[in-house]
C-alpha positions as CSV (number, residue, x, y, z in Angstrom):
1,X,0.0,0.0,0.0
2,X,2.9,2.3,0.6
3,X,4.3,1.7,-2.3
4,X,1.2,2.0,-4.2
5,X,0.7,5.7,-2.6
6,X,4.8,6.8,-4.0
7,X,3.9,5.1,-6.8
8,X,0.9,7.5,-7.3
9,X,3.0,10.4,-6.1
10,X,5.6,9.8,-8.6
11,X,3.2,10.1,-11.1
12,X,2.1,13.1,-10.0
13,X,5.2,14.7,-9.7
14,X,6.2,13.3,-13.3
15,X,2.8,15.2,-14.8
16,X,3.5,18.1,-13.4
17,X,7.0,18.5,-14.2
18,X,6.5,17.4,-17.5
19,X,4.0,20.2,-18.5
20,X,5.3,22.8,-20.8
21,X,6.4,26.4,-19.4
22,X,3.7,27.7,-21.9
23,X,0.9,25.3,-20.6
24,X,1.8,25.9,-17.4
25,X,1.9,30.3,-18.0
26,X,-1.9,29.5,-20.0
27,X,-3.1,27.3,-16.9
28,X,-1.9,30.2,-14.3
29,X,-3.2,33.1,-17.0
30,X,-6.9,31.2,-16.8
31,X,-6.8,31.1,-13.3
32,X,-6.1,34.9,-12.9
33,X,-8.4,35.8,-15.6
34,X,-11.4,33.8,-13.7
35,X,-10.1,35.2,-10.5
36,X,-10.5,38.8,-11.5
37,X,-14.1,37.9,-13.3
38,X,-15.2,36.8,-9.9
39,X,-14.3,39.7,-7.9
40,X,-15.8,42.2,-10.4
41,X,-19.1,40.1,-10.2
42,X,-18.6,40.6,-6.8
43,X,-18.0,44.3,-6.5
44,X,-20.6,45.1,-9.7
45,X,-23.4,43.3,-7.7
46,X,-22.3,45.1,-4.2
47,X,-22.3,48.6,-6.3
48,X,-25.9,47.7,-7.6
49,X,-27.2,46.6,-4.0
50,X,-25.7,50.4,-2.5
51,X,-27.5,52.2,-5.3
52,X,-31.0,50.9,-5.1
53,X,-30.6,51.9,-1.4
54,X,-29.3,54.9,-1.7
55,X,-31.8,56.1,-4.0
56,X,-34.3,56.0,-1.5
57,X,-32.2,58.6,1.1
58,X,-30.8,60.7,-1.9
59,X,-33.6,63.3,-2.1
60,X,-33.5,64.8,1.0
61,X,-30.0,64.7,1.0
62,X,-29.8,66.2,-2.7
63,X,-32.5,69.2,-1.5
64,X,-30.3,70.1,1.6
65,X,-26.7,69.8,-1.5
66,X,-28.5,72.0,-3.8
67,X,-29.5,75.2,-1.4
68,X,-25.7,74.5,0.1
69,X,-23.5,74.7,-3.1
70,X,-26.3,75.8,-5.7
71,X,-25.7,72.9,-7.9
72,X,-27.6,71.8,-10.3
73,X,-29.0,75.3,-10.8
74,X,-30.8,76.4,-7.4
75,X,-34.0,77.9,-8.6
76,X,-35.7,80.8,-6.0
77,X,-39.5,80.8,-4.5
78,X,-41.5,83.7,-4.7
79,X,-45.1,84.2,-4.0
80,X,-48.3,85.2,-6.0
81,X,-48.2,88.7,-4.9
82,X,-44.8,89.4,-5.8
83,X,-45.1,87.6,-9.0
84,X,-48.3,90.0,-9.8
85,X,-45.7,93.2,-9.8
86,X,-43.8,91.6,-12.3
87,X,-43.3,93.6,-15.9
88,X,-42.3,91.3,-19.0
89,X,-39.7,93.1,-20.0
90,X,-40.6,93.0,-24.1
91,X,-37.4,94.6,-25.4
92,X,-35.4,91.7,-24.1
93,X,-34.7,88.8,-26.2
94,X,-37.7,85.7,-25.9
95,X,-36.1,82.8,-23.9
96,X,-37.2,79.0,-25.1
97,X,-37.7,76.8,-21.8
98,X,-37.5,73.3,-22.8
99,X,-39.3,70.7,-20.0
100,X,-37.8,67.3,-19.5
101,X,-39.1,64.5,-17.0
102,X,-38.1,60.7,-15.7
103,X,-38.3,58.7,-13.2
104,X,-35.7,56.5,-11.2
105,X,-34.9,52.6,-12.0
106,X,-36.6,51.9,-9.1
107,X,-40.3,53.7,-9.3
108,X,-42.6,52.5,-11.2
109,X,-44.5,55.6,-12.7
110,X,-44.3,57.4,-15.8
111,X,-43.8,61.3,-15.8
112,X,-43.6,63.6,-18.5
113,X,-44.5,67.3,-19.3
114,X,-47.3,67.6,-21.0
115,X,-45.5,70.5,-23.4
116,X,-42.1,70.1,-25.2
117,X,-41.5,74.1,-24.9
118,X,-42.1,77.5,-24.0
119,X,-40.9,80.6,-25.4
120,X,-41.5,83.7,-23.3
121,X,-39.7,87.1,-22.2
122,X,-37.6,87.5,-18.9
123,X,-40.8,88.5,-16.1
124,X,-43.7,87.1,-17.8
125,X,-45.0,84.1,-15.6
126,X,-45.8,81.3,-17.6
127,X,-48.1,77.6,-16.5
128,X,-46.2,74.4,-17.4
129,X,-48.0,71.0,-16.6
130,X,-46.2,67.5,-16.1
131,X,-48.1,64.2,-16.3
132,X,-47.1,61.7,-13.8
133,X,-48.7,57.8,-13.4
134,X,-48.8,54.5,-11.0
135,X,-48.9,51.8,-13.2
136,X,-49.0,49.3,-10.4
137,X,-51.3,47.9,-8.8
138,X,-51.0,49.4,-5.4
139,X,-50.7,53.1,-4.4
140,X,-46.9,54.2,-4.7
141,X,-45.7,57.7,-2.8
142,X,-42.8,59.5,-4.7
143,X,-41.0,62.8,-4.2
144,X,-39.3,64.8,-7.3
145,X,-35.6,66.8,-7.4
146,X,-34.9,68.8,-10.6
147,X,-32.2,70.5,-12.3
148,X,-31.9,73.7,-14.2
149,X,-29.5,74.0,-17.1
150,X,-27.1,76.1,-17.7
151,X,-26.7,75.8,-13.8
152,X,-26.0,79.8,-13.8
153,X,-29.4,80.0,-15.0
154,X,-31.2,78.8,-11.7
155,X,-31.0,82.1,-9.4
156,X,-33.2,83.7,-12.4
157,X,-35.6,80.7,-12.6
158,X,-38.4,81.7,-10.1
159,X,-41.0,79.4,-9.3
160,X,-44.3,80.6,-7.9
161,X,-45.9,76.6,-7.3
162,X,-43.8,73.6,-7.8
163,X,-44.7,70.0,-7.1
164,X,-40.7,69.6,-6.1
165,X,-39.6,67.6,-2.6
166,X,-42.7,67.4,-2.2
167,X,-44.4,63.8,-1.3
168,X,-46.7,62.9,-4.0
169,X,-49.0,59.9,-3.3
170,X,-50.6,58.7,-6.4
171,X,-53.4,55.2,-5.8
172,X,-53.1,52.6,-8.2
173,X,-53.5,53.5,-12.2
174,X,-53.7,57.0,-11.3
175,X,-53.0,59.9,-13.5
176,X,-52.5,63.7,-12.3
177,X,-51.4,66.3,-13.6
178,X,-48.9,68.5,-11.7
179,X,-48.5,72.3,-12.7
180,X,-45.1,74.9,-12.6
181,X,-46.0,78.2,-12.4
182,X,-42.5,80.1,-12.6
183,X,-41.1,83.3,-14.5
184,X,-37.4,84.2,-15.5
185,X,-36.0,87.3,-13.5
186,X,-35.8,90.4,-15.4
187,X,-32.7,90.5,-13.9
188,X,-31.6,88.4,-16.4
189,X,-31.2,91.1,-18.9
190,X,-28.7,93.0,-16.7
191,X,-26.1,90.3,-16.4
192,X,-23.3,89.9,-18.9
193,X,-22.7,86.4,-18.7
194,X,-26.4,85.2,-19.6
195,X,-26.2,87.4,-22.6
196,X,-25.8,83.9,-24.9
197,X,-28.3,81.8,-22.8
198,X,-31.3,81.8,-25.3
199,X,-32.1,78.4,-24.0
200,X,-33.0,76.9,-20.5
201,X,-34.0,73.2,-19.6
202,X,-36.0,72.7,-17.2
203,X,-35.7,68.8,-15.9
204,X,-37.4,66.4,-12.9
205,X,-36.9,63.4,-11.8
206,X,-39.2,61.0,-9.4
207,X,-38.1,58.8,-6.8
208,X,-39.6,56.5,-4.8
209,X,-39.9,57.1,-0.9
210,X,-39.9,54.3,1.4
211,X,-40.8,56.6,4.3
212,X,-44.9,56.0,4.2
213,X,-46.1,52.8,4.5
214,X,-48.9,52.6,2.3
215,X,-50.8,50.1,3.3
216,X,-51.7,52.2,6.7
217,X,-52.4,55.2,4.6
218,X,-55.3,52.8,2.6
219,X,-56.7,51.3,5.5
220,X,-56.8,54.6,7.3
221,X,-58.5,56.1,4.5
222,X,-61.1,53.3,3.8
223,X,-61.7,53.9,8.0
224,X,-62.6,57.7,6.8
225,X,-64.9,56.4,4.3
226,X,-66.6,54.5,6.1
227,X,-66.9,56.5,8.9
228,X,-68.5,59.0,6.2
229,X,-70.7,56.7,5.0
């Protein structure tokens, strides 16, 4: 029996050592090759996992980024009264606001504005209108960031009503229609580096909030309805 086992040993050692240097460098260049393959499976799935879930914290955090820094073209709030003192300033050049809407990976609605453009003069106040959707089968809450571009464009982009960061609670297979009311500062005119902006985009996007269960909200308003009835 010993002998049988240095017998097999030899052998062993015999088919080892008698493989080429270039089998043995293509054998060791598989094994690296697979090696690598699995660790970027590994790392691609973990990136995918963190990004679902950060998806559902990154509007709040985005809201608080974009009043920090201004990125992504910081629009200003004004009110109805201040927006009814307003003079369109006709001498200026017409500005063309395109509208642009989506959704995240992970909500299941579709959004869209309802208009592909406006063209209008810096302080005349102007009613855009977005479509949004659940097309599931259960009611779905979702909140909405945006972004102006050219970025420098969003201290003149004033909005008088927005939909934006705010929760938006649609039950199943509905549609609504969400209105922007918003004008471009006069101010506008006055400022050199916006003299060759004769274009502004005006862009949303809807994520899912995991904040509300919606299961309490329906039960709590079939309670109301029947405490109607």
């Amino acid at each position: 029996m010993a002998q049988t086992r240095w017998q097999l040993a030899a052998g062993a050692r015999r088919a080892f050592t008698s493989e080429s240097p270039k089998s043995r460098a293509e054998r060791l260049r598989r094994a690296g090759m697979a090696e690598r393959n699995r660790r970027a499976l590994i790392y691609l799935t973990g990136v995918a996992i963190s990004w679902v879930g950060m998806s559902y914290a990154f509007v709040p955090l985005y809201k608080i980024f974009c009043k920090v820094t201004g990125f992504g073209g910081t629009t200003q709030r004004v009110d109805l009264v201040a927006a009814d003192r307003l003079t369109p300033r006709e001498d200026s050049k017409p500005i063309r606001i395109t509208f642009d809407g989506g959704v995240s990976a992970v909500m299941p609605w579709s959004f869209r504005p309802q208009q592909r453009e406006l063209v209008l003069v810096p302080g005349e106040t102007a009613l855009a209108f977005y479509t949004a959707k659940n097309k599931t089968d259960k009611a779905i809450t979702g909140v909405a960031t945006y972004n102006v571009y050219p970025p420098q464009a969003g201290v003149y982009f004033n909005k008088i009503q927005c939909f934006c960061f705010e929760e938006q609670r649609l039950k199943a297979h509905e549609e609504i229609d969400m209105p922007v009311f918003f004008f471009i500062d006069p101010e506008i005119c006055d400022d050199p580096s916006m003299s060759a902006v004769h274009n502004i985009t005006l862009s949303y996007t809807f994520f899912k909030t995991d904040d509300v269960n919606e299961e309490d909200v329906e039960e709590e308003e079939e309670g109301k309805a029947s405490a109607e009835a």
